[in-house]
N, C-alpha and C positions, 0 to 999 in steps of 0.2 A: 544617738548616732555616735557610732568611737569611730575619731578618724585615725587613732593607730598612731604610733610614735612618731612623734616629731624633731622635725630637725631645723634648721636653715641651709637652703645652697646659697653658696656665696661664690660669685662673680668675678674668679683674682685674675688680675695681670701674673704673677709670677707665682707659680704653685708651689716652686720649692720657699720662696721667701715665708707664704705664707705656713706653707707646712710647719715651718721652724719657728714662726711666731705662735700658732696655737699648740706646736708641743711647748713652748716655753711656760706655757697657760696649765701644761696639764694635759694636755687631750692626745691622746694616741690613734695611729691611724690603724683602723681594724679592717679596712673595704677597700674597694676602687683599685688603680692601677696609673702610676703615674705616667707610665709612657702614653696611655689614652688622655693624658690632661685631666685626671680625677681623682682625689682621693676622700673616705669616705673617715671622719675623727670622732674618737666620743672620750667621754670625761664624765663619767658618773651616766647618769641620767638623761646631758647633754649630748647631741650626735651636731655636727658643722659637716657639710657637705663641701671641698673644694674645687671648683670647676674652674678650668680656664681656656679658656676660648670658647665655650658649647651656648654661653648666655650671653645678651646685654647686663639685665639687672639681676637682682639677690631677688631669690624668691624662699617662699614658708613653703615645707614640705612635711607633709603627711602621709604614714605609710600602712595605711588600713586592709582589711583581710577581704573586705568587702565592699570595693568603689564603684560597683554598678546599685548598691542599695544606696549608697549616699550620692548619688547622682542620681538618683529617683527623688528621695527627699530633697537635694538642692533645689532641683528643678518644680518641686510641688512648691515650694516654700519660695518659689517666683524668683531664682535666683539663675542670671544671665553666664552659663558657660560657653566659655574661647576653644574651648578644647571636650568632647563627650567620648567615653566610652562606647564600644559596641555594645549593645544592650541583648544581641543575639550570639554574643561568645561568652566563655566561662576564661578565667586564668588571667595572668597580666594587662591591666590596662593602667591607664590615668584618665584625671579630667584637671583641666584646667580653670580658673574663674582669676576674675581681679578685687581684691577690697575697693569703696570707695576712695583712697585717698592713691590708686594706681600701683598698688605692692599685688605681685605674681601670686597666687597661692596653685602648688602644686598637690593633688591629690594621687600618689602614684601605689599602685598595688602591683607586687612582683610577683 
């Protein structure tokens, strides 16, 4: 199962503060739009998602080609989703689930 590149979204109070702390890290912002409260940063390998306002918590995001097959297998493999795709449309969806210890895991196909 490839759930596709991964990132973290991360939950900031001030988006330009944070903006300027992970360029200071390295990471350039390649996505998103800061007037929407988003911008999307990578540094190698590494992609940080910066949201502010749109969450509560930081969740793991995964950006796979195909999240109506791995919502097949989550769900055979007895695993409890917050959030399912339509399994009767083709093109963008996500699903949502929680680890046990309460962290977001986002499954989002564009």
């Amino acid at each position: 199962m490839d759930l596709g590149i991964f990132s973290i979204s991360l939950a900031v109070k001030d988006l330009k503060a944070s903006r300027a702390f992970y360029e200071a890290l390295g990471f350039e912002a390649f996505a998103g739009d800061e007037a929407q409260n988003y911008l999307i940063l990578g540094n190698g390998g590494a992609k940080i998602g910066l949201f502010q306002g749109m969450f509560k918590d930081n969740i793991l995001t995964f950006n796979p080609t195909d999240v109506r097959a791995i919502q097949k297998t989550l769900k055979a493999r007895g695993l409890a989703l917050s959030v399912e795709a339509d399994e009767s449309t083709t093109g963008p969806a996500h699903i949502v689930l929680t680890d046990p210890d309460g962290n977001g895991i986002l499954i989002d196909q564009h």
